[in-house]
PyMOL Python script that loads the backbone (N, CA, C, O; Angstrom):
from pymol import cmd

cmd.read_pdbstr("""\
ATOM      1  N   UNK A   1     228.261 -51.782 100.657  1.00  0.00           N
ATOM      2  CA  UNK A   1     227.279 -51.091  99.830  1.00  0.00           C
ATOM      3  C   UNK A   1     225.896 -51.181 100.466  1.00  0.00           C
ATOM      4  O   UNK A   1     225.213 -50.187 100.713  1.00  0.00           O
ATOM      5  N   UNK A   2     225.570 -52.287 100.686  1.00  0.00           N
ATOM      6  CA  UNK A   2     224.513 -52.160 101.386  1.00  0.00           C
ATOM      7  C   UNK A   2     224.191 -51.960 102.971  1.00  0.00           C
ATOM      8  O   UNK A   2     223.132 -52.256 103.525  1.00  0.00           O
ATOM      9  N   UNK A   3     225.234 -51.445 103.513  1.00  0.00           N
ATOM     10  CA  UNK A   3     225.058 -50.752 104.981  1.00  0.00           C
ATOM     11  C   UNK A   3     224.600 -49.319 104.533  1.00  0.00           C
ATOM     12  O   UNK A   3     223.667 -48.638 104.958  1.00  0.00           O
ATOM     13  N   UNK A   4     225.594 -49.037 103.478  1.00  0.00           N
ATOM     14  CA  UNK A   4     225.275 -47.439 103.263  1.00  0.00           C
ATOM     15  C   UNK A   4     223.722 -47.450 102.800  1.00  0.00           C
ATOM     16  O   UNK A   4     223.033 -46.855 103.629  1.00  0.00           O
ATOM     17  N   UNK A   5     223.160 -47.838 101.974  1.00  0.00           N
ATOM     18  CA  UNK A   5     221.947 -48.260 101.589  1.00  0.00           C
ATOM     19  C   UNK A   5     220.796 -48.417 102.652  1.00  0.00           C
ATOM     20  O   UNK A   5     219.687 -47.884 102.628  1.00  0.00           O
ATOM     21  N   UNK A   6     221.341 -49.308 103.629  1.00  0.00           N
ATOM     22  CA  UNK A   6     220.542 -49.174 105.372  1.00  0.00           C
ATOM     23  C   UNK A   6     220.739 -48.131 105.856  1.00  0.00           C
ATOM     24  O   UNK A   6     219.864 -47.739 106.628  1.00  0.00           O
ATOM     25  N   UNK A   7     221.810 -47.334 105.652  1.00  0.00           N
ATOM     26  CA  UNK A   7     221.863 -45.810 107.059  1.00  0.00           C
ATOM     27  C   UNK A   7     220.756 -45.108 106.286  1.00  0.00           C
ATOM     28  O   UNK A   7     219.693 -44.842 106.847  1.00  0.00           O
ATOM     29  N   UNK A   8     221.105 -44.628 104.283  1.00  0.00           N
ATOM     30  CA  UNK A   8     220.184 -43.872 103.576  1.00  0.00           C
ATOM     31  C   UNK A   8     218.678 -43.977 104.181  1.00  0.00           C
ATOM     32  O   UNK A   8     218.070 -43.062 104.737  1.00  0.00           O
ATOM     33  N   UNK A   9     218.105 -45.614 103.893  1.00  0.00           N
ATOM     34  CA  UNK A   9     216.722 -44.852 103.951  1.00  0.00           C
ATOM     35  C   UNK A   9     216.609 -44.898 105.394  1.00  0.00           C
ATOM     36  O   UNK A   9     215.572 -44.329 105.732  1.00  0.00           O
ATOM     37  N   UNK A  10     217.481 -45.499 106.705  1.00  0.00           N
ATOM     38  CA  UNK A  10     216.953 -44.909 108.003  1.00  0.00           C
ATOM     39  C   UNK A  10     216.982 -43.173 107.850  1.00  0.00           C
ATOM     40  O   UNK A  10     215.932 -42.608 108.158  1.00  0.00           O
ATOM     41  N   UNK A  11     218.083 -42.352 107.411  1.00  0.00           N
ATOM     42  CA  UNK A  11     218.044 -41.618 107.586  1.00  0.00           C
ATOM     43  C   UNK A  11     216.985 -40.570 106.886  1.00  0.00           C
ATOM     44  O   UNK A  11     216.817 -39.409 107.261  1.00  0.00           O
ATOM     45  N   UNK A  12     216.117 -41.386 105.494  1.00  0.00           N
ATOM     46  CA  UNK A  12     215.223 -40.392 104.993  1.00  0.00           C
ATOM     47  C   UNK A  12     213.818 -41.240 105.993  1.00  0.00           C
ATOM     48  O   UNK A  12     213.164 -40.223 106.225  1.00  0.00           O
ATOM     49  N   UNK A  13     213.105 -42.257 106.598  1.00  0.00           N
ATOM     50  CA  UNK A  13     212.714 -42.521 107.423  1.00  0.00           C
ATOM     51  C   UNK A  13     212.576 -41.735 108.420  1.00  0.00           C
ATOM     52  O   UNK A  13     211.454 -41.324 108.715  1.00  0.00           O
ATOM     53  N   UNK A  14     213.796 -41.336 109.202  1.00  0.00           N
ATOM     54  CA  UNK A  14     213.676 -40.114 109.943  1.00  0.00           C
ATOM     55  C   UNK A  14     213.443 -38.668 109.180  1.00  0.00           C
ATOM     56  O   UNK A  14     212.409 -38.069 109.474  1.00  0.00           O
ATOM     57  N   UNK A  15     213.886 -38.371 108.703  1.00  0.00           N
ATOM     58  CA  UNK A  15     213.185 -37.654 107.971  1.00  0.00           C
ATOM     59  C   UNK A  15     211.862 -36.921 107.577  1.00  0.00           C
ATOM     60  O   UNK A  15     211.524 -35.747 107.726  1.00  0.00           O
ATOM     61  N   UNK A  16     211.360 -37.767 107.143  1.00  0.00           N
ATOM     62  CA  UNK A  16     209.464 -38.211 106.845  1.00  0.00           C
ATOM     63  C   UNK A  16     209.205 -38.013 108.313  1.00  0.00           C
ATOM     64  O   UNK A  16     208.502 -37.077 108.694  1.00  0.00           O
ATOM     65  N   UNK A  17     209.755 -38.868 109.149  1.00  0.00           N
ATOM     66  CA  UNK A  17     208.929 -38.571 110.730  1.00  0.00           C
ATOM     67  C   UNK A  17     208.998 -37.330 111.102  1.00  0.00           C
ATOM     68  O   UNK A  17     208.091 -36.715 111.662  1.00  0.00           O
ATOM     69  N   UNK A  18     210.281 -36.822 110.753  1.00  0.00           N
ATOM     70  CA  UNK A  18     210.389 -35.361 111.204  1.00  0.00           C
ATOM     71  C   UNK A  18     209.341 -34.491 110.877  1.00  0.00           C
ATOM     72  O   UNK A  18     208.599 -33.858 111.628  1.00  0.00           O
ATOM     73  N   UNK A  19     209.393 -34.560 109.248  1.00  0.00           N
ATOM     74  CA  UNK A  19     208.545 -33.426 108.770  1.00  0.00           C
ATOM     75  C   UNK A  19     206.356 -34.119 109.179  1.00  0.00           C
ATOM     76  O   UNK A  19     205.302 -33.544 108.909  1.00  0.00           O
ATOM     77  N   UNK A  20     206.436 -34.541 109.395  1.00  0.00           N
ATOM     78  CA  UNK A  20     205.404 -35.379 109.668  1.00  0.00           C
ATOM     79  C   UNK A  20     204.881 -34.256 111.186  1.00  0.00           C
ATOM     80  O   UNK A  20     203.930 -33.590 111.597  1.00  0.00           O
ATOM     81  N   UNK A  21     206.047 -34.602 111.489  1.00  0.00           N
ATOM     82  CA  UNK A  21     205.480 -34.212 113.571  1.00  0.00           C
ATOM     83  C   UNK A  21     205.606 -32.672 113.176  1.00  0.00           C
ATOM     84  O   UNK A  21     204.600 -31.992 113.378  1.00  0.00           O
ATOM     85  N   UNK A  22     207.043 -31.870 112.486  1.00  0.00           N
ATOM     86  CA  UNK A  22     206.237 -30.418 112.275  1.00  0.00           C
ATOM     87  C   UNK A  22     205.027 -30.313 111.681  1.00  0.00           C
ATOM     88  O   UNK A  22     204.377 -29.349 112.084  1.00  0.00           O
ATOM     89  N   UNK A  23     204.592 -30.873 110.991  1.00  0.00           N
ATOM     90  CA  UNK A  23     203.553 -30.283 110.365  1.00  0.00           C
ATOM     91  C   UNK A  23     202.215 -30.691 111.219  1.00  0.00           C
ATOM     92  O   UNK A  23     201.131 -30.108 111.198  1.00  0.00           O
ATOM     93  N   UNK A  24     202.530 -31.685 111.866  1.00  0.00           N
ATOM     94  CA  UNK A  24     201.226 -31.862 113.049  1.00  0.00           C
ATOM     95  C   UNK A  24     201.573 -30.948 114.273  1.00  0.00           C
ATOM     96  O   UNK A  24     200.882 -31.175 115.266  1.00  0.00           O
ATOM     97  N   UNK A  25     202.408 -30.066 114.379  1.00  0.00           N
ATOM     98  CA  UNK A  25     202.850 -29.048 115.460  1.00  0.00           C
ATOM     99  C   UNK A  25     202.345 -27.792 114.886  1.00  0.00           C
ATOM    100  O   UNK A  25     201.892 -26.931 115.639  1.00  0.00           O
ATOM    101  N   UNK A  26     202.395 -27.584 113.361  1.00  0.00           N
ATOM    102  CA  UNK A  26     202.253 -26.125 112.758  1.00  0.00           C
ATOM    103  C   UNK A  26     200.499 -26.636 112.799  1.00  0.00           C
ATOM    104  O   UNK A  26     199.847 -25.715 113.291  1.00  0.00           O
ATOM    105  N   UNK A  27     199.657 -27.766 112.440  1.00  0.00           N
ATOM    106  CA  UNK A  27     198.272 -27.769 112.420  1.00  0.00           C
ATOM    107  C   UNK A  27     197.665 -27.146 113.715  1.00  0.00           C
ATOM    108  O   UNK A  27     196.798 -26.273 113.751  1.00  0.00           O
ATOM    109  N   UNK A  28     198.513 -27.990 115.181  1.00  0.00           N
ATOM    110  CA  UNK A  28     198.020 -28.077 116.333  1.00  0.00           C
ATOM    111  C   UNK A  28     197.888 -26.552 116.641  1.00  0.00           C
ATOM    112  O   UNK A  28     196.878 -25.961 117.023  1.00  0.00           O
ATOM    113  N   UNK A  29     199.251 -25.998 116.366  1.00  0.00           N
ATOM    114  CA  UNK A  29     199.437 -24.495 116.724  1.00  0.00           C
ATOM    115  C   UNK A  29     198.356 -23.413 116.137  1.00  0.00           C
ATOM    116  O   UNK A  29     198.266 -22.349 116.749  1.00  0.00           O
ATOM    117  N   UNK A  30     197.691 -23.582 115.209  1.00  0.00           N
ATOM    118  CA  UNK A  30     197.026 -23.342 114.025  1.00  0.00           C
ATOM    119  C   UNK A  30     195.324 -23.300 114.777  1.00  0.00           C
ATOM    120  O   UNK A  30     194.504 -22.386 114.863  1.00  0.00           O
ATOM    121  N   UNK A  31     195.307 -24.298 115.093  1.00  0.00           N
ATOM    122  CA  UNK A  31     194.049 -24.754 116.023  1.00  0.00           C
ATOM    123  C   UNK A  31     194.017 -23.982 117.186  1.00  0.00           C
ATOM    124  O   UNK A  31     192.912 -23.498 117.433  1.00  0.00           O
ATOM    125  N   UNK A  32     195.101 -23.679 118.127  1.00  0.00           N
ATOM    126  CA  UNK A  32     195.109 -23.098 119.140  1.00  0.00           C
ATOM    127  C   UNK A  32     195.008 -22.051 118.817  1.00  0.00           C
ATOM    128  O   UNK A  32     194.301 -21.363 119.554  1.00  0.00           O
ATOM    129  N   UNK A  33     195.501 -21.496 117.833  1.00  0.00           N
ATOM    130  CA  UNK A  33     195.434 -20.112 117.519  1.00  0.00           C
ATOM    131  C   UNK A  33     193.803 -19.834 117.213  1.00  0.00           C
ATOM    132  O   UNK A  33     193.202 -19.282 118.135  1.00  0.00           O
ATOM    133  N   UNK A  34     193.304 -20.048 116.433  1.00  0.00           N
ATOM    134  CA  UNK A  34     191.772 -19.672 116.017  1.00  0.00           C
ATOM    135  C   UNK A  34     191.014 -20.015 117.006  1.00  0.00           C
ATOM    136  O   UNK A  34     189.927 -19.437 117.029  1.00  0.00           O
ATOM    137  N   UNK A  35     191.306 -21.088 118.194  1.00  0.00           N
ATOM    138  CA  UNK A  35     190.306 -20.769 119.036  1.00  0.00           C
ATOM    139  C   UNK A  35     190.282 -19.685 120.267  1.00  0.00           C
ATOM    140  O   UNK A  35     189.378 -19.272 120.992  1.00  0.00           O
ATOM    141  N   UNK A  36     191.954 -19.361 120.157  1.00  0.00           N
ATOM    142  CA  UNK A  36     192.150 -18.404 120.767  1.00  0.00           C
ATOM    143  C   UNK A  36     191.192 -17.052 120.536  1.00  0.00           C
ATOM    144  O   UNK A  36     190.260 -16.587 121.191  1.00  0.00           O
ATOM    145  N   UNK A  37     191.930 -16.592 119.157  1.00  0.00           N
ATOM    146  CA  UNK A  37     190.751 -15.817 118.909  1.00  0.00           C
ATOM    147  C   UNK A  37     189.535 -15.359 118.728  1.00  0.00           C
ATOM    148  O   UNK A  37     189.085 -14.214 118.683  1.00  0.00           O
ATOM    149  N   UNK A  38     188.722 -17.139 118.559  1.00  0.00           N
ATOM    150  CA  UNK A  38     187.680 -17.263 118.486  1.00  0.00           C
ATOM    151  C   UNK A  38     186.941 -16.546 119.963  1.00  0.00           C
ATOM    152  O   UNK A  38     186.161 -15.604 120.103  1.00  0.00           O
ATOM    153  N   UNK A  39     187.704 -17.632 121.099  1.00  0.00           N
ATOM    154  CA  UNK A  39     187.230 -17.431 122.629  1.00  0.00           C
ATOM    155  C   UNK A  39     187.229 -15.812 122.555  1.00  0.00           C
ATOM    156  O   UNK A  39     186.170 -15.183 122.562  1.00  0.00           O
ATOM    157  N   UNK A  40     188.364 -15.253 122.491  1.00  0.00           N
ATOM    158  CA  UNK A  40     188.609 -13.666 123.100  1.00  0.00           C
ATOM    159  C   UNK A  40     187.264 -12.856 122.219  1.00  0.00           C
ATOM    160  O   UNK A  40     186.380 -12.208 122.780  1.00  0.00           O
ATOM    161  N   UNK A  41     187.362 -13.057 120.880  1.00  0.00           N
ATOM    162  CA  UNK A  41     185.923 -12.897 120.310  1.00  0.00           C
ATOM    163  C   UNK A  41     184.681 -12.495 120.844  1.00  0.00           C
ATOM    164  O   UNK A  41     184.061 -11.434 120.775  1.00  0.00           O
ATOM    165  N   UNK A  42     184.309 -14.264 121.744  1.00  0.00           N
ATOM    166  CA  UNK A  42     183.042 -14.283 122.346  1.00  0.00           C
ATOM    167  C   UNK A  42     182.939 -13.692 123.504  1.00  0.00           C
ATOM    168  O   UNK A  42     181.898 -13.355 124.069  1.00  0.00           O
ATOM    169  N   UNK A  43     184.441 -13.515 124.002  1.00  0.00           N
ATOM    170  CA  UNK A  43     184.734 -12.989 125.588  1.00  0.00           C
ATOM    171  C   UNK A  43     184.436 -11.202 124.986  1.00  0.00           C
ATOM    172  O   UNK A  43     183.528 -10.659 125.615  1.00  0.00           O
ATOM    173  N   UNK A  44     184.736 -10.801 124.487  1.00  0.00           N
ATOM    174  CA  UNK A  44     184.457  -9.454 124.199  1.00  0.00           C
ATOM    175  C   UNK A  44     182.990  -9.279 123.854  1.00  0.00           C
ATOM    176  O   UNK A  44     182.179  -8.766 124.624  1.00  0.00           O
ATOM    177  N   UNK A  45     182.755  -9.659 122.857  1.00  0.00           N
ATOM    178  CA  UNK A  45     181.763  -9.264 121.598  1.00  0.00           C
ATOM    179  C   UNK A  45     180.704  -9.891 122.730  1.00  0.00           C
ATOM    180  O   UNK A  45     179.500  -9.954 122.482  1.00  0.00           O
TER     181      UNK A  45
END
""", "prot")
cmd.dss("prot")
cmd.show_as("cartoon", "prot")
cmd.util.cbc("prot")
cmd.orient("prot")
């Protein structure tokens, strides 16, 4: 009973890390994006 209990929260542990690193991938991407446009912006305008 309590192995299964150890795999559970490793496996919601991983989990949390997972959604953790997408969502610091969807911010990062997010960032790149607006300065993208920002730059091409100043590069034009």
């Amino acid at each position: 009973m309590s192995g299964l209990y150890q795999r559970a929260m490793a496996q919601q542990a991983l989990e949390a890390r997972r959604h953790r690193y997408l969502r610091r991938q969807r911010v990062l991407l997010l960032v790149f994006a607006i300065t993208t446009v920002l730059g091409y912006l100043l590069l034009v305008g």
